[in-house]
TILUM-876490 format. One record per residue (C-alpha): x, y negated, z; residue number from 1. Coordinates in Angstrom, 2 decimals. Example, Ala and Ser with C-alpha at 12.3 -4.5 7.8 and 13.67 -1.06 7.14 Angstrom:
<nodes>
<node><X>12.30</X><Y>4.50</Y><Z>7.80</Z><num>1</num></node>
<node><X>13.67</X><Y>1.06</Y><Z>7.14</Z><num>2</num></node>
</nodes>
This chain:
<nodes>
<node><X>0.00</X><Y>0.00</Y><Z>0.00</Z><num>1</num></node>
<node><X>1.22</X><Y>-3.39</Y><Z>-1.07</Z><num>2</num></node>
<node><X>1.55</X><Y>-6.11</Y><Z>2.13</Z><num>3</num></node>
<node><X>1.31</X><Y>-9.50</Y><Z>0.85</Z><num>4</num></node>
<node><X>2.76</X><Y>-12.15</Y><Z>3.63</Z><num>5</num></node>
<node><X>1.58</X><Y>-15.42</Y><Z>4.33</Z><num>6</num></node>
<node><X>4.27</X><Y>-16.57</Y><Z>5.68</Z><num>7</num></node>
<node><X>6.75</X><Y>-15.72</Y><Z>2.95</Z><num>8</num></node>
<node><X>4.02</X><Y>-16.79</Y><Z>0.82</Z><num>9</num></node>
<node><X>3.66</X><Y>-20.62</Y><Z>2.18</Z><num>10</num></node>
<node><X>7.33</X><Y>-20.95</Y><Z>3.40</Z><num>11</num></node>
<node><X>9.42</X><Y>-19.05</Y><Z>0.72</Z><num>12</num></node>
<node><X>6.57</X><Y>-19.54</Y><Z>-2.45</Z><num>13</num></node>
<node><X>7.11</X><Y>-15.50</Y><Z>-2.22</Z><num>14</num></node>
<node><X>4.40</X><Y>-13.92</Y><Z>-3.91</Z><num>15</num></node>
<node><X>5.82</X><Y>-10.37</Y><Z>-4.13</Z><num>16</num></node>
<node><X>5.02</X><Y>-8.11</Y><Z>-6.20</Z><num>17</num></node>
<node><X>3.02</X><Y>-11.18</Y><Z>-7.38</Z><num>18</num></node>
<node><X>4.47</X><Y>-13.94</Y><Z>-9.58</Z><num>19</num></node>
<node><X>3.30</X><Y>-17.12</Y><Z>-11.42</Z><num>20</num></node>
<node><X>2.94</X><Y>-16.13</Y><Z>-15.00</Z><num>21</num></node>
<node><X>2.38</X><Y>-12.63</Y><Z>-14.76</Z><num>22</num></node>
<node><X>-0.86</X><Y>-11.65</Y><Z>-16.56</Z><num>23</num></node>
<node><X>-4.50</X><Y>-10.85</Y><Z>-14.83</Z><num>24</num></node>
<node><X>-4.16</X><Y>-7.06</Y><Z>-15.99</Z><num>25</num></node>
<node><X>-0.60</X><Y>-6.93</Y><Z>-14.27</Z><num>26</num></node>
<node><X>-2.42</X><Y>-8.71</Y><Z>-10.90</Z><num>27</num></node>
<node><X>-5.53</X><Y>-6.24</Y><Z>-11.31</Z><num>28</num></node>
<node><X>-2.90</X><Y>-3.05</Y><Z>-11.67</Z><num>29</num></node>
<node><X>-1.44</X><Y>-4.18</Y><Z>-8.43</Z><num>30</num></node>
<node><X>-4.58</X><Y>-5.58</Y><Z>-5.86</Z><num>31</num></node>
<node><X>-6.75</X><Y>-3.42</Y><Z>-7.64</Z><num>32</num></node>
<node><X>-10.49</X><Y>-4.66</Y><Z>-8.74</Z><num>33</num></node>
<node><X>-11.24</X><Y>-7.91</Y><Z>-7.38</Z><num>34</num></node>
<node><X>-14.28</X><Y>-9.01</Y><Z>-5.06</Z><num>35</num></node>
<node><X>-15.03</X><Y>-11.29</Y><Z>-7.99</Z><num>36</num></node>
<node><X>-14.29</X><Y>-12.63</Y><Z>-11.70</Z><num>37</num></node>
<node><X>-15.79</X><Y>-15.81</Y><Z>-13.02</Z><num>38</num></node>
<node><X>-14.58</X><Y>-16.93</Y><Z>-16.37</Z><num>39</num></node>
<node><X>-15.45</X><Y>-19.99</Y><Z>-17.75</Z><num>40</num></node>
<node><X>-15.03</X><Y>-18.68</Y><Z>-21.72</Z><num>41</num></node>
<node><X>-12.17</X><Y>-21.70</Y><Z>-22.11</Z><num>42</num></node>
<node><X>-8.80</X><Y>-19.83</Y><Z>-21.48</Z><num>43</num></node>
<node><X>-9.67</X><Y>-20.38</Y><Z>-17.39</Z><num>44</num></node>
<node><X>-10.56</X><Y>-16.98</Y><Z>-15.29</Z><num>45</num></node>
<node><X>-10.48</X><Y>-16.62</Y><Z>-11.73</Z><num>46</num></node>
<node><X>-10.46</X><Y>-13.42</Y><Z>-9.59</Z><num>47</num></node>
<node><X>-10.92</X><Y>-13.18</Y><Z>-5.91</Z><num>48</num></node>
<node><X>-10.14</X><Y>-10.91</Y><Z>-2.92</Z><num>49</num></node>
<node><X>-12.14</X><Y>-12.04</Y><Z>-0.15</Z><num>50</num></node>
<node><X>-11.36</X><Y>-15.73</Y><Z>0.24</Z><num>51</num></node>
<node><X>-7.81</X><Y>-15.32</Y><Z>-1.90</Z><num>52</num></node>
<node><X>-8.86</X><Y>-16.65</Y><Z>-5.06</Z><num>53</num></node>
<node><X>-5.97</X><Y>-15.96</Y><Z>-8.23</Z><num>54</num></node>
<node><X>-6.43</X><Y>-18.54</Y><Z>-11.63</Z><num>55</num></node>
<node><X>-5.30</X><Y>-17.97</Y><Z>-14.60</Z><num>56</num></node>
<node><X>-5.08</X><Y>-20.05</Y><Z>-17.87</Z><num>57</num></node>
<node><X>-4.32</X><Y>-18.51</Y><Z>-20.68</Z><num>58</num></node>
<node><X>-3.81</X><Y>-15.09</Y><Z>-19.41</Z><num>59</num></node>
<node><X>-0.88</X><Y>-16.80</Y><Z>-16.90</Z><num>60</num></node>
<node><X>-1.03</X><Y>-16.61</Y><Z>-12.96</Z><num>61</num></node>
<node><X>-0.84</X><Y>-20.89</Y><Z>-12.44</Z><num>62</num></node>
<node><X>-2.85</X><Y>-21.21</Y><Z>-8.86</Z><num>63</num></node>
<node><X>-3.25</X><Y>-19.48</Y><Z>-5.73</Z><num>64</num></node>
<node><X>-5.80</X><Y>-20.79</Y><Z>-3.16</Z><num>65</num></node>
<node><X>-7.58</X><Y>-19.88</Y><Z>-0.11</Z><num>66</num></node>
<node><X>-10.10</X><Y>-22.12</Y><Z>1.13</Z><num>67</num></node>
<node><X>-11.80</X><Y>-19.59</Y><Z>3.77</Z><num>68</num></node>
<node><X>-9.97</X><Y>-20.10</Y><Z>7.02</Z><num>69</num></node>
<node><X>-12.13</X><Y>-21.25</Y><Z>9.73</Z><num>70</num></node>
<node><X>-13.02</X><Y>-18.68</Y><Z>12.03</Z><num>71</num></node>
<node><X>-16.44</X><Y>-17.54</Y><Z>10.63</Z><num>72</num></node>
<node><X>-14.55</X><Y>-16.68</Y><Z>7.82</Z><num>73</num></node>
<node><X>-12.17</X><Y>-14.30</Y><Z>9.21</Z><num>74</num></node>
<node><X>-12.75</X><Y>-11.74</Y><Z>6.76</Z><num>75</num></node>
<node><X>-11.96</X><Y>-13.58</Y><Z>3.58</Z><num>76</num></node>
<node><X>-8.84</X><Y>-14.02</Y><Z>5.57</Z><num>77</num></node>
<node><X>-7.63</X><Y>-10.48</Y><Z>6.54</Z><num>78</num></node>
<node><X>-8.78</X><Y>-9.07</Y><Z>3.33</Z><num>79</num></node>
<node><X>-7.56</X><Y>-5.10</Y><Z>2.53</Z><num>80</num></node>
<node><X>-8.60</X><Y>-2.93</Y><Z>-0.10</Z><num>81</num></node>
<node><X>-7.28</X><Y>0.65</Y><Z>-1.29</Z><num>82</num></node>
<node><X>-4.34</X><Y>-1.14</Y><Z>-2.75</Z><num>83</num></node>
<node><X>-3.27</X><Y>-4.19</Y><Z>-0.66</Z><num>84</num></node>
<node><X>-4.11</X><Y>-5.88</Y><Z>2.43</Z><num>85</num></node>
<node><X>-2.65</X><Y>-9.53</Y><Z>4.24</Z><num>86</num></node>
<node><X>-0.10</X><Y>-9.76</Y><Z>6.70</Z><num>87</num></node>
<node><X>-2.37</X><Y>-13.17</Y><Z>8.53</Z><num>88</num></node>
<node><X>1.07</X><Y>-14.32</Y><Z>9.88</Z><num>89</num></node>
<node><X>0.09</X><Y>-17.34</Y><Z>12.17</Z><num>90</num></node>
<node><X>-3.78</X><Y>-16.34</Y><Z>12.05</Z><num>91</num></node>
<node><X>-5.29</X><Y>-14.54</Y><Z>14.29</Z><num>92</num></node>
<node><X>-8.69</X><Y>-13.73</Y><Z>14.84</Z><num>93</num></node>
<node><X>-10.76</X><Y>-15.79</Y><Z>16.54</Z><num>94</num></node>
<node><X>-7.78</X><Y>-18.73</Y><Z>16.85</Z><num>95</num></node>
<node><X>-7.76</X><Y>-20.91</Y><Z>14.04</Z><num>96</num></node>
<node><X>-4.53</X><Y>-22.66</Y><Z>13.35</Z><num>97</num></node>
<node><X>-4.04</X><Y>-25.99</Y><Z>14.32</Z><num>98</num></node>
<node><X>-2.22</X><Y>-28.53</Y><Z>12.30</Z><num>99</num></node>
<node><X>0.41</X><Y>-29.16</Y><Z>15.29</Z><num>100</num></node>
<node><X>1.10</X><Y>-25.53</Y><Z>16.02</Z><num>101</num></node>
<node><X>1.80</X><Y>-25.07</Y><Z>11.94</Z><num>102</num></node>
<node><X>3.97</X><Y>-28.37</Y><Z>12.32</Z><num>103</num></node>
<node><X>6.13</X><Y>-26.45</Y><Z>15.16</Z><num>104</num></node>
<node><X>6.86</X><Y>-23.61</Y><Z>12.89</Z><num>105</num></node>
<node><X>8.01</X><Y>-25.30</Y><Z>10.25</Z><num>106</num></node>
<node><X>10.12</X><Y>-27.68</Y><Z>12.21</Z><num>107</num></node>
<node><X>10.89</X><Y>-23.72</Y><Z>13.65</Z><num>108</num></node>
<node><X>11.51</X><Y>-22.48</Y><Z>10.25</Z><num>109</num></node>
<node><X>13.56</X><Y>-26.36</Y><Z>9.72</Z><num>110</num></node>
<node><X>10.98</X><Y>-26.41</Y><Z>6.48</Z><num>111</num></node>
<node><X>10.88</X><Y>-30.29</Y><Z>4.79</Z><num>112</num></node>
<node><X>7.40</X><Y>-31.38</Y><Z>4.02</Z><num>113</num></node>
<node><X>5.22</X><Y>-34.69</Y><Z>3.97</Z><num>114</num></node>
<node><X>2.48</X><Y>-35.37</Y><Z>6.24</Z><num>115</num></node>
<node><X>-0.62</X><Y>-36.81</Y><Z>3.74</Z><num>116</num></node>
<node><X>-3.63</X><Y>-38.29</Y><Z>5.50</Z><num>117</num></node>
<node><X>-5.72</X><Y>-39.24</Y><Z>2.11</Z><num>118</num></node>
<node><X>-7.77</X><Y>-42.27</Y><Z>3.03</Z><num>119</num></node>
<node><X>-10.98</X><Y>-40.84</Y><Z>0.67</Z><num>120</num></node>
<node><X>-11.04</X><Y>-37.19</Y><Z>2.15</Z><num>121</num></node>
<node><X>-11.87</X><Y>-35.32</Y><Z>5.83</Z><num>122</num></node>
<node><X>-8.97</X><Y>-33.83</Y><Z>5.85</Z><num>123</num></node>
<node><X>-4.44</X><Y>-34.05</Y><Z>6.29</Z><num>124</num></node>
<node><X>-2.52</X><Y>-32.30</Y><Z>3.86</Z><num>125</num></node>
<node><X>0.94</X><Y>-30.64</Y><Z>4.29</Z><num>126</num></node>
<node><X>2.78</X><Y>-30.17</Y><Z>1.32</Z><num>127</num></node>
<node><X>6.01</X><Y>-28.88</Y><Z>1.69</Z><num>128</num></node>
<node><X>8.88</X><Y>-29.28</Y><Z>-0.57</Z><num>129</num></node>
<node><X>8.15</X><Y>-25.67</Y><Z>-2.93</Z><num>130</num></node>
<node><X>4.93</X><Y>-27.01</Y><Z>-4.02</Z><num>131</num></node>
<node><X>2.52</X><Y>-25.27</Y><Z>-0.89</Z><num>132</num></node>
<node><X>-0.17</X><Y>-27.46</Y><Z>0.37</Z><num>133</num></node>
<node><X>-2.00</X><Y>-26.39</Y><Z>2.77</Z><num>134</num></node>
<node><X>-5.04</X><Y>-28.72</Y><Z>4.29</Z><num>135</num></node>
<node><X>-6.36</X><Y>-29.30</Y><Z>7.67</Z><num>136</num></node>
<node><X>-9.83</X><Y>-30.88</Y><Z>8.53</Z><num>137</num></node>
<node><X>-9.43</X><Y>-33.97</Y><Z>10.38</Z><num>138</num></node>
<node><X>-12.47</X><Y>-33.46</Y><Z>12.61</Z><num>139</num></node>
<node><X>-11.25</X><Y>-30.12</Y><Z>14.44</Z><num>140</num></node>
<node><X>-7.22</X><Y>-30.47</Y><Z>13.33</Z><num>141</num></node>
<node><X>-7.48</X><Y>-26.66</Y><Z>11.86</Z><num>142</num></node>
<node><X>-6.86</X><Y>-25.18</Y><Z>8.91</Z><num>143</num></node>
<node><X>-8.64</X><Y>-24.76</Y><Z>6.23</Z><num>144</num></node>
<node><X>-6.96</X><Y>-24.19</Y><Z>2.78</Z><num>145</num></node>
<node><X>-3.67</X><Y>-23.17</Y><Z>1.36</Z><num>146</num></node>
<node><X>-3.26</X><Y>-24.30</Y><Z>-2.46</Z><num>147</num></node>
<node><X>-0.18</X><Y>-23.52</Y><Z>-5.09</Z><num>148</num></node>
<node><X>-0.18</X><Y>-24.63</Y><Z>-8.51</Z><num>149</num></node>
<node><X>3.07</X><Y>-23.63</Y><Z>-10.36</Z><num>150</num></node>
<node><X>2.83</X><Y>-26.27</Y><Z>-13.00</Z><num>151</num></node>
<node><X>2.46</X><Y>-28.86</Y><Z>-10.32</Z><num>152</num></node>
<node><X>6.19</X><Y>-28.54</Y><Z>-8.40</Z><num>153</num></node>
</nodes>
């Protein structure tokens, strides 16, 4: 069974066996069949497991997200299937993960990132220098989503 890490996937951009580029038949042969599959008939599909959602333009891995990770959504986090399942890293159930316990680690981990507070939006946004963002709602201080776009670095 394939363990993917959080961790190594927000500090080190470490997707393995996963990598930006690699085709949605070469994701499917590895996480097996996804949760879900929209495609939007313009070179854009996306395929989910649990809250992990995996785009693809043009047949290319670009974006990773996860915008499931407030408590009541603990399952979308700690997804497993036959083929794969996620190491939660920092996430435990039933403790969401504050925005100044994540800031410890990476100081921790010595990880550079910016601090965004976007004037229009409810929540902060981390983005650290390998292109990870991950956001926190300002109204609890938790997180909520972790974003990576490879053609946005």
């Amino acid at each position: 069974m394939i363990e993917l890490k959080l961790r190594n996937i927000i500090i080190e951009n470490n997707f393995t066996p996963l990598s930006m580029g690699m085709s949605e038949k070469e994701l499917t042969n590895l996480l097996g069949n996804p949760t879900s599959r929209f495609d939007n008939g313009y070179g854009s599909v996306v395929v989910a497991y649990g809250g992990y959602e995996f785009a693809f333009f043009d047949d290319k891995l670009h974006y990773f997200q996860n915008d499931n990770f407030k408590e009541s959504y603990i399952d979308w986090v700690k997804f497993e299937n036959d083929h794969f399942k996620i190491d939660t890293w920092l996430i435990k159930e039933h403790d969401n993960l504050s925005i100044e316990r994540f800031i410890e680690e990476l100081k921790f981990e010595k990880i550079q990132f910016k601090l965004e507070k976007p004037s229009t939006q409810n929540y902060t946004k981390i983005k650290l220098m390998n292109g990870m963002q991950l956001e926190f709602d300002n109204s609890d201080r938790m997180l909520y989503a972790i974003r990576y776009e490879s053609f946005s670095k």
